[in-house]
C-alpha positions in Angstrom: 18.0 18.2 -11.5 16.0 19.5 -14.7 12.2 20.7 -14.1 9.2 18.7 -14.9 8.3 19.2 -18.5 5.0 18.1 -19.4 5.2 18.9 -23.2 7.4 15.9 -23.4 5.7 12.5 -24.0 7.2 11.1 -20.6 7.4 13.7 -17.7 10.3 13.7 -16.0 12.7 15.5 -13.8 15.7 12.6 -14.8 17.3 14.6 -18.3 15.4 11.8 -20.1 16.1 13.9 -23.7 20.0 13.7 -22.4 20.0 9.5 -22.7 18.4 9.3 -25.8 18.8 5.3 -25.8 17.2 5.4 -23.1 14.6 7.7 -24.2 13.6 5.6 -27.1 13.3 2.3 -24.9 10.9 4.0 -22.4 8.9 5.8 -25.0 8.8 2.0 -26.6 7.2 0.8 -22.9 5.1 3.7 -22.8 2.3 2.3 -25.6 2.5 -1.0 -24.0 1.5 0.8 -21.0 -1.4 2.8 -22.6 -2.9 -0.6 -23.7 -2.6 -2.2 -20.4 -4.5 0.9 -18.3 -6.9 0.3 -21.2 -7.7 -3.5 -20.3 -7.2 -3.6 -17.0 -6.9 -0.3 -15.4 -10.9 1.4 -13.9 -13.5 0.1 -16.0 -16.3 2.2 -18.0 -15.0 5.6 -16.6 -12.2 6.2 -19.1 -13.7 8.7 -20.7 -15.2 10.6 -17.4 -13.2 13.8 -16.4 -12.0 13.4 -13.2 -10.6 16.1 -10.3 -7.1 15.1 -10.2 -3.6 16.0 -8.7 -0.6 15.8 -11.1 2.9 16.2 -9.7 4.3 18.9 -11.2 7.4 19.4 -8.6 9.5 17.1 -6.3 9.7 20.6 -3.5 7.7 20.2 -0.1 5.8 23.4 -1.2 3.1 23.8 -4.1 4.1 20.4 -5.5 0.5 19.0 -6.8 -1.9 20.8 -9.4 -5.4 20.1 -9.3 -7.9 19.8 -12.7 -10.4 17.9 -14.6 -8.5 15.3 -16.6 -9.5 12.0 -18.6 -8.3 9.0 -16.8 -6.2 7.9 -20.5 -4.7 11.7 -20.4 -3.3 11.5 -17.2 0.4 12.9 -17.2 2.5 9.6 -15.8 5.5 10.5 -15.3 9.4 10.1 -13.5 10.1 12.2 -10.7 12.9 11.8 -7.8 13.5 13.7 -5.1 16.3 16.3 -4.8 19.8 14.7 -4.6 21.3 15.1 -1.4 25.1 16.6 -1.1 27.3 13.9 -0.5 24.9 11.7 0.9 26.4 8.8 2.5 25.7 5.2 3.6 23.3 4.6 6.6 23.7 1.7 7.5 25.4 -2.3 6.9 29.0 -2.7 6.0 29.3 -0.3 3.5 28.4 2.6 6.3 29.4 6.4 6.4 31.2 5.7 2.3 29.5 7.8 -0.8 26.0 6.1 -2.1 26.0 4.3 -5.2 24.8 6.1 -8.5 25.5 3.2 -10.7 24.4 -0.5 -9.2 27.2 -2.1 -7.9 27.7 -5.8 -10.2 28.2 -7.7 -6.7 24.6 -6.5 -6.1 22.7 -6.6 -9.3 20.5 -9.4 -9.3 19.2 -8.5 -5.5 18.8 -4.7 -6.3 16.6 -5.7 -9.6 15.0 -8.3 -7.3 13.9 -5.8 -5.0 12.9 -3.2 -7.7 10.7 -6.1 -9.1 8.9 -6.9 -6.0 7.8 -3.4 -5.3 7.1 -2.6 -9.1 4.8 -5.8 -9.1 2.8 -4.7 -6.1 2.0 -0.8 -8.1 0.0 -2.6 -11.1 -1.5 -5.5 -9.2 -3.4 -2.9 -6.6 -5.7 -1.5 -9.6 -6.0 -4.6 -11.5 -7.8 -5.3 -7.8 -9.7 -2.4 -7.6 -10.8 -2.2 -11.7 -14.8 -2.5 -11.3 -14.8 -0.5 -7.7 -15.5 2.9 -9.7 -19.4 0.8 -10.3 -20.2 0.6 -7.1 -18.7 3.8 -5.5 -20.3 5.4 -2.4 -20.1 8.8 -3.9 -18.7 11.4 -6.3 -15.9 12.1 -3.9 -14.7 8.3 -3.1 -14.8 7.6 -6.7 -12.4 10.8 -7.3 -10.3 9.3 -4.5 -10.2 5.9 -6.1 -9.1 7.1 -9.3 -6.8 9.5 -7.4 -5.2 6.3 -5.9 -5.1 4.5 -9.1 -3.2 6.9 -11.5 -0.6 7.5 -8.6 0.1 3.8 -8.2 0.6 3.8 -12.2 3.1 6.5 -11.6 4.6 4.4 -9.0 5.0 1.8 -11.7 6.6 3.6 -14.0 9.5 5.0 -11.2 10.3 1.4 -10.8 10.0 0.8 -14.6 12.5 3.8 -14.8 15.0 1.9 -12.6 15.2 -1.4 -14.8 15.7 0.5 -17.9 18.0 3.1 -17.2 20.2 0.6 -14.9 19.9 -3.0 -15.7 19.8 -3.8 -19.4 18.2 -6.0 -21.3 17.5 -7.8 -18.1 15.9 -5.0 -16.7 13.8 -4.3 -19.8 12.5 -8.4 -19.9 11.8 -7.5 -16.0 9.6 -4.2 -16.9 7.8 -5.9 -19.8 6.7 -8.9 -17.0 5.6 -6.2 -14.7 2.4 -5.9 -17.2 2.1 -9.8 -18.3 1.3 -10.9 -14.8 -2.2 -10.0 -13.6 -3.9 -10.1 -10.0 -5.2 -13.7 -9.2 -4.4 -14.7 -12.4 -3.9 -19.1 -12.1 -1.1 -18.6 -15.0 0.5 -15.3 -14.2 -0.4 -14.0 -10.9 1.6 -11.2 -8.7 4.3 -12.0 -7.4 3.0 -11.1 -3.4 -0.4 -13.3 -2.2 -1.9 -9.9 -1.1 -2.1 -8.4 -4.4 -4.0 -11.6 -5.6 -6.8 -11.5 -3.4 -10.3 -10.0 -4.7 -11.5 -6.3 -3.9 -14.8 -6.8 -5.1 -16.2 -4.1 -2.1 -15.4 -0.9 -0.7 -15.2 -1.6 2.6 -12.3 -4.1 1.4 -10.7 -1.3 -0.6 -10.3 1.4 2.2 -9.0 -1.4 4.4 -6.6 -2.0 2.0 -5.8 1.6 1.4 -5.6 1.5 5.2 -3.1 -1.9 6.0 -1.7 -2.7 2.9 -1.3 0.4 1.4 0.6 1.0 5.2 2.7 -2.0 4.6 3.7 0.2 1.1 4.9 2.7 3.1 7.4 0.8 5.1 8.8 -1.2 2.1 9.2 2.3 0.1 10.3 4.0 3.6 13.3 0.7 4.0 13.9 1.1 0.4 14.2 5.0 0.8 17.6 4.3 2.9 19.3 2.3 -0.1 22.9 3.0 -0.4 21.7 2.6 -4.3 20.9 6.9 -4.6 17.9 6.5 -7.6 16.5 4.0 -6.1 16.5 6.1 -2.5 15.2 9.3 -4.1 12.2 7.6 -6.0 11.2 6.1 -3.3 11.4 9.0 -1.7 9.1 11.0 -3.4 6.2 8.0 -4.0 6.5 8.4 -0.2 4.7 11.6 -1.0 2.3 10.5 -2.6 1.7 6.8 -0.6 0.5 9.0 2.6 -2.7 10.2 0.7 -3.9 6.9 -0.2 -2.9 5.8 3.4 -5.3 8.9 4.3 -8.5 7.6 1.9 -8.1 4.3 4.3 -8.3 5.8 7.5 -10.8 8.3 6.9 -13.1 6.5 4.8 -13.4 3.5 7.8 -13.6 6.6 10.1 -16.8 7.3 8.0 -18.1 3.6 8.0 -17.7 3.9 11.6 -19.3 7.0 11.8 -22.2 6.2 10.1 -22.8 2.7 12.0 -22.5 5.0 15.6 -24.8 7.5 14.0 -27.6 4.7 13.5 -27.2 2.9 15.9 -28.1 5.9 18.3 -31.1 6.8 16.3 -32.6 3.5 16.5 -31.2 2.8 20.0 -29.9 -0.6 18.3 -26.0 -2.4 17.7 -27.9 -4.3 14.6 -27.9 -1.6 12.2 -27.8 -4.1 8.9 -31.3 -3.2 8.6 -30.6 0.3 8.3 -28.3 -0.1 5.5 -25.6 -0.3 7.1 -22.3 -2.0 8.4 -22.1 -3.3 11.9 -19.1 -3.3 14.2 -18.5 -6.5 14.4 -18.1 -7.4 11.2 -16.4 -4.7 10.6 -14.0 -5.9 13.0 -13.7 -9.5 11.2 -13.0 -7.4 7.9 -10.3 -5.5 9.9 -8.5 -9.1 11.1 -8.4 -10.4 7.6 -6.8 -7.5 6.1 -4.0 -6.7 8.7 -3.0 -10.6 8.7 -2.6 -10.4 5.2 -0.9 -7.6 5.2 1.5 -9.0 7.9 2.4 -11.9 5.8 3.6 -9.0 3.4 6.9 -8.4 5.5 8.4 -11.7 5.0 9.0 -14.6 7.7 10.4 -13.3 11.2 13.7 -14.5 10.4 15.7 -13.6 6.7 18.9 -14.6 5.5 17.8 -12.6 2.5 17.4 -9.4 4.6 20.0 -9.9 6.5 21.9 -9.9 3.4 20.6 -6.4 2.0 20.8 -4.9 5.1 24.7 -6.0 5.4 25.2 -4.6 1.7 23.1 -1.3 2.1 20.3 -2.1 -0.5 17.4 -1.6 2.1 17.4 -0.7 5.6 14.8 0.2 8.6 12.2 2.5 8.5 13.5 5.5 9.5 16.9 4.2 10.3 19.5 7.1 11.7 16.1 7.3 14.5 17.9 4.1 15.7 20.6 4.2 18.3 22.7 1.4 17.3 25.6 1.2 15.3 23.6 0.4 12.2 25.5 -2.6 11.2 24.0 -5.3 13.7 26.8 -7.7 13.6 27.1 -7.9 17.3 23.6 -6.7 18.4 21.1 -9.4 19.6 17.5 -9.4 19.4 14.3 -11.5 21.0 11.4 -13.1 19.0 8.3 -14.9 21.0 7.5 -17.9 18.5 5.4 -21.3 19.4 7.6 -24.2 20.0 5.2 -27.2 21.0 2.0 -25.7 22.2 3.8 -23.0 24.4 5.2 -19.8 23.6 8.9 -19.3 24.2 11.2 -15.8 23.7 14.2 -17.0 21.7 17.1 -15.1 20.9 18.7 -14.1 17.4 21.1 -12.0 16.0 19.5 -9.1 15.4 20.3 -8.3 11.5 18.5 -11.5 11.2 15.4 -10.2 12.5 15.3 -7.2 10.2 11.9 -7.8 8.6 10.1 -8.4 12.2 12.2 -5.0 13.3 10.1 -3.7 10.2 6.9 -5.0 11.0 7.3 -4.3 14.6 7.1 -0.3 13.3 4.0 -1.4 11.0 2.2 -2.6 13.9 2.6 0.2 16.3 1.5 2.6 13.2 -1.7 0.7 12.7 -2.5 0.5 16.0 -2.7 4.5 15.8 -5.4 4.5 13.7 -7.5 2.4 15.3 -7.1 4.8 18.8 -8.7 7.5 16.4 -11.3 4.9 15.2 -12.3 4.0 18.6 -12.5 7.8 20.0 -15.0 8.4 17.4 -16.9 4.9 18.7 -16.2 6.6 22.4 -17.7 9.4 21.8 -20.8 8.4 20.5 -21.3 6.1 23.7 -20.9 2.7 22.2 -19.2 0.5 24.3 -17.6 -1.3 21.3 -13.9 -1.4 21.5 -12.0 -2.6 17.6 -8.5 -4.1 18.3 -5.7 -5.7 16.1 -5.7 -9.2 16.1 -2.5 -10.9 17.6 0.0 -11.0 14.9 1.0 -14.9 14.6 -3.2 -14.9 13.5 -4.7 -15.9 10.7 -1.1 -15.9 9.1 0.6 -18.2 5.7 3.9 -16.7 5.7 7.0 -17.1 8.7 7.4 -18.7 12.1 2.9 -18.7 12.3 2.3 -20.5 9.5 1.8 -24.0 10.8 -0.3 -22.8 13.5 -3.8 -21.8 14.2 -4.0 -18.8 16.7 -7.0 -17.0 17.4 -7.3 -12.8 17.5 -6.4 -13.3 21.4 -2.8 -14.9 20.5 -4.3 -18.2 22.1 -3.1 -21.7 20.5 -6.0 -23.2 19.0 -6.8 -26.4 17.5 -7.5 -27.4 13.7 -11.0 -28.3 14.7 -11.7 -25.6 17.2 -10.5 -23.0 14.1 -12.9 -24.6 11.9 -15.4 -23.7 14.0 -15.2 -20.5 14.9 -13.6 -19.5 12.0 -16.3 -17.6 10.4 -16.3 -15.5 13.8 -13.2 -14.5 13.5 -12.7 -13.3 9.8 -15.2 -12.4 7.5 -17.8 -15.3 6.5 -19.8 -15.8 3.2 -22.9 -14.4 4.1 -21.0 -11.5 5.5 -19.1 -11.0 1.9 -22.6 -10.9 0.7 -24.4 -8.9 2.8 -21.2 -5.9 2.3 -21.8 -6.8 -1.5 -25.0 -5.9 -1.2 -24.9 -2.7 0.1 -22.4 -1.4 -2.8 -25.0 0.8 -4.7 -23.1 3.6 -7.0 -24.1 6.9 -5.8 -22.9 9.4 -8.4 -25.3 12.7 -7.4 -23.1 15.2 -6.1 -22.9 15.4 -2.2 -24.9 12.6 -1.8 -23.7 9.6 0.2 -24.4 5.6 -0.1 -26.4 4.6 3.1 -23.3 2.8 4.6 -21.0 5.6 4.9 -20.6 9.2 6.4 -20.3 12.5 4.9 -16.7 13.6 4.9 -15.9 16.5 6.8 -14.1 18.3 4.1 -13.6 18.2 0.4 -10.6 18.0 -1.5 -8.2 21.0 -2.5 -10.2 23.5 -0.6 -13.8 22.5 -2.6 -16.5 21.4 -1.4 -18.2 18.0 -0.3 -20.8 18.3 -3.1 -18.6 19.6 -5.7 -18.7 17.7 -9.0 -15.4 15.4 -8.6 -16.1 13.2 -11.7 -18.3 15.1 -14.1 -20.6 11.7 -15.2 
């Protein structure tokens, strides 16, 4: 594997000047690119230099550097991991034969398929988050949503990478859609419901960095076990990069909750909206919303389509030799609790049909580490006030919960008693506008917004108040 140039017009680690067809066709993409971080990437801080990380190796050690850049200047770039020696097949039929470096024809229109899918996702997530920079809570959240932004363009252009260099024209019509469609656009939208829904506040965004930023890590970690070798080692390495955005979630809401605790001990009150601030219960509604949506993101409980790339090798489990199977799952059963009637029943299936629950199972017990740490912090402060996950059939559009209204408890509800209490469950209108509300920029360094907490530590060793965009 060559080092990361950055003299050259794409950084890469691929040979990139050894294909130069291939070359050409991505230096082609690249203006195309440019124009669309113009229109849709963060608006009015294009020309603001910002404290950014830029990949510079693919190692575990000393990978990242750290400078002032101009959001347009950012290096984008290709990286993959290190090839691993005779690396073989985890998991399906294909099992313990070499990977792939080529894509197999028999598999072609699922591997692009999957590619497509996950490249979609990388644009869509700042198209969502384009005006958020106008409203940021501080110097520091703004670096971290720009910080987020570039690195999801990156990820964008690894999966661009993939349809050019191993799918043809096809995959060249594929990368130029990955920049026609647009995020709740009624012509063009994303391809995934999630990616179409507004982020018009912060407390939205750092749920989002939290849950479906999360459900990005178990797509990229299923994808990272693909018998198809590029596609396993890019994956790998946005991996890298995924867990700091995953990070920006789940201390920022550690903040908001911190803040909330802190007020509402000073004034000996729970209703701290007074004070500027963001109570805990709607907090909690803004919590159900997200995770359900993010839930839907995983696919119905039962795939013939998964079952199928898991049999052929194109994506696996997250984290799949931890599993003690055989890793082929013809013969293994598995048990899913889904509504039949009014009542709940436990119905068994075979369990390679099950492979996008398995996956969401995983997601599940990760998120629900993250909200132990949110509630210690709650704990400690001596509110009573305990934030939970909702039960995972609720509030759901996509697989075997669809047709049903549940509420956060996992109890069968009916059409008019969800009307009702609806607004109690997920975030109402006049919640919406009361979190707009409190999204006043604050762009003096160390200074915070009145909704949110102090981190506890700056970024790359500097400090809090240290000038993270210079403005």
């Amino acid at each position: 594997m060559t080092s990361i140039n950055y003299s050259d017009l794409i950084p890469n680690n691929v040979d990139l000047a050894e294909d130069r067809r291939l070359q050409r066709a991505l230096e082609n993409w690249h203006p195309r690119f440019k124009d669309w971080w113009s229109e849709m990437g963060p608006a009015q801080f294009q020309d603001k230099d910002v404290y950014l990380r830029t990949a510079v190796d693919v190692g575990q050690e000393g990978w990242a550097h750290f400078g002032h850049v101009q959001l347009p200047d950012y290096r984008w770039g290709i990286f993959l991991s290190e090839a691993e020696p005779d690396r073989k097949i985890g998991f399906g039929e294909f099992k313990g034969e070499p990977v792939w470096h080529e894509v197999p024809g028999e598999f072609r229109s699922d591997l692009r398929r999957l590619i497509v899918v996950q490249g979609d996702t990388e644009p869509a997530s700042v198209e969502q988050q384009r005006y958020l920079g106008q409203t940021a809570p501080s110097l520091y959240d703004l670096r971290n949503l720009f910080q987020i932004n570039v690195e999801e363009g990156r990820h964008l252009w690894a999966m661009v990478y993939l349809l050019h260099g191993y799918f043809g024209r096809d995959g060249r019509e594929e990368a130029d859609a990955l920049l026609e469609r647009h995020s709740g656009d009624s012509n063009q939208p994303r391809i995934l419901g999630a990616f179409n829904e507004k982020t018009s506040d912060w407390l939205s965004f750092l749920l989002f960095t939290y849950f479906t930023d999360r459900d990005g890590k178990y797509q990229l970690g299923a994808l990272k076990e693909s018998a198809f070798d590029p596609l396993s080692r890019t994956c790998d390495f946005m991996l890298k990069e995924e867990a700091y955005h995953m990070f920006v979630g789940a201390s920022g809401i550690g903040r908001v909750i911190q803040r909330t605790c802190d007020l509402m001990q000073e004034f000996n009150t729970s209703d701290v909206r007074e004070h500027g601030a963001i109570d805990l219960p709607t907090l909690q509604k803004y919590l159900n919303f997200h995770f359900s949506v993010s839930l839907d993101l995983f696919g119905s409980e039962t795939s013939t389509n998964a079952a199928n790339y898991f049999s052929a090798g194109l994506k696996g489990r997250f984290g799949e030799s931890s599993y003690s199977d055989d890793h082929v799952l013809n013969t293994h059963s598995d048990y899913l609790d889904e509504i039949v009637g009014s009542d709940f029943i436990t119905k068994e299936y075979s369990a390679i049909t099950l492979v996008n629950q398995e996956l969401r199972r995983s997601y599940i017990d990760d998120c629900a580490k993250g909200l132990r740490r949110w509630n210690r912090i709650i704990s400690e402060m001596g509110v009573e006030t305990v934030l939970t996950l909702p039960h995972e059939g609720f509030n759901r559009h996509v697989g075997k919960f669809r047709d049903y209204h549940l509420n956060p408890d996992g109890e069968i509800v009916s059409q008019a008693e969800w009307d009702k209490n609806k607004d109690s469950y997920l975030p109402s209108e006049n919640d919406r506008e009361y979190v707009v509300s409190l999204m006043k920029p604050v762009y003096e360094p160390g200074l915070m917004a009145s909704w949110i907490a102090a981190p506890s530590t700056g970024i790359n060793t500097q400090p809090v108040e240290y000038e993270y965009v210079k403005m």
